[in-house]
Phi, psi and omega in degrees: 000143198272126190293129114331288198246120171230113173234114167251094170097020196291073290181114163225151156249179182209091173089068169047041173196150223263123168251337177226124151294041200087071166253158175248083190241188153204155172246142162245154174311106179105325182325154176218134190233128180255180192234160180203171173148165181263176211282121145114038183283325189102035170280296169339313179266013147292308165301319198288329174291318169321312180257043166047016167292343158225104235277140184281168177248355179212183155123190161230150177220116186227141192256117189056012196104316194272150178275094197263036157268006166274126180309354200251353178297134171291125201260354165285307180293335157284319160309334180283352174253009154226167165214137194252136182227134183229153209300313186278040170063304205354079176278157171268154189257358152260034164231164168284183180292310185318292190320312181313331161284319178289313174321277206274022166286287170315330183262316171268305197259078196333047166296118159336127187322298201290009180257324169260032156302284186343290187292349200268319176294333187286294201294290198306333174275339159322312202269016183037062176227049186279273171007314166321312251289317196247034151260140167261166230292302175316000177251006156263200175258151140347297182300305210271318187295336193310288171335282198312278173329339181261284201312297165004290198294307197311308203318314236271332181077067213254112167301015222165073181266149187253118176206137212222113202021103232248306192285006182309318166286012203236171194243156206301340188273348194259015184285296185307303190336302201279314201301310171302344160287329189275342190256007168247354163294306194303281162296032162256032189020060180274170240202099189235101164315113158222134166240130204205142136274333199283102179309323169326279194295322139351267192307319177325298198217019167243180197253358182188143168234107174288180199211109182231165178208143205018047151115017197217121163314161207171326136214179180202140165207212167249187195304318186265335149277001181279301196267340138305300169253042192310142186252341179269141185281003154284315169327312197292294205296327171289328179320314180285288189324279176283016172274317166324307132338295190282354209290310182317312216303190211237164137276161185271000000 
């Protein structure tokens, strides 16, 4: 099967300490990998490397066929080849929703505005937020900016969506919302990065699950051995944590 995604040897730091230590991964095309692990393991500053929002200081990342560890790859033209959804939405808050989708249709892959009208309604009645199109993101819920921020990503046609923990900010009921949105993306078979806590969906959709802690991969399997049989005793111990977590939570 053919890699989407290759990371060899990857080494980064953040606010001067070294957070990831040579990780190693691969995604192949249509694969959905979700990433877990406890908080400050270095999934995030993983994710932020692959589209270079945070520069690696040694390894490889190659993308699509391309290497972006040669200095001379255009880092606009690797982002127009992924899509980033990140836990705070971060829509502009002054266009509508409809702009928000259209703008970077326009602007990186130069589509005529009405055609990339077209293509932004056709995606928002799928994610069935057409109703939306000419609200601005603050007149909407938590759940629904997520949503918008995922069509978002989708409009760009991203060989490659990146999404870092998309549901964290949200209270369980507008959680399920996206999650049942990620999980009918996942089976259109799109080529998917996630760093999630959320065990449902781990088991639901995704084809492999990493385990990563202090900067390092530490296990990987698929979803029902993993969060069942997990073979490491870090592994074991994050598991019981956050089941625990979810056990704790209030209902909606």
């Amino acid at each position: 099967m053919e890699q989407v995604l290759r990371v060899e040897g990857l080494k980064a730091s953040y606010g001067g300490q070294e957070v990831l230590h040579g990780v190693n991964l691969t995604v192949q095309r249509g694969e959905k990998v979700v990433i877990m692990g406890p908080s400050g393991s270095g999934k995030s500053t993983l994710l932020k490397c692959i589209v270079h929002l945070i520069k690696p200081k040694s390894g490889r990342i190659i993308l699509d066929g391309e290497d972006l560890s040669d200095g001379g790859v255009d880092l606009k033209k690797v982002r127009a080849k992924t899509g980033f959804v990140f836990q705070q939405y971060n829509l502009f808050p002054h266009m509508n929703v409809l702009r928000n989708l259209t703008l970077p249709l326009e602007v990186v892959k130069k589509v005529p505005r009405s055609e990339a009208e077209a293509r932004a309604l056709q995606l928002l009645k799928a994610f069935g937020l057409e109703e939306f199109a000419y609200k601005y993101p603050l007149q909407l819920s938590g759940g629904q900016q997520q949503r918008v921020a995922i069509a978002r990503a989708l409009i760009m046609d991203p060989v490659l969506l990146l999404l870092d923990e998309p549901t964290s900010a949200l209270d369980p009921e507008l959680r399920r919302e996206v999650l049942e949105t990620l999980v009918d993306i996942a089976k259109q078979g799109r080529s998917m990065l996630i760093v999630t806590h959320e065990l449902d969906f781990a088991e639901a959709a995704a084809d492999r699950i990493l385990l990563m802690d202090k900067g390092v991969i530490v296990e990987e399997g698929e979803p029902w051995e993993l969060l069942y049989r997990p073979k490491s005793e870090m592994a074991r111990r994050f598991l019981v944590e956050i089941r625990a977590v979810v056990h704790h939570k209030p209902k909606s």
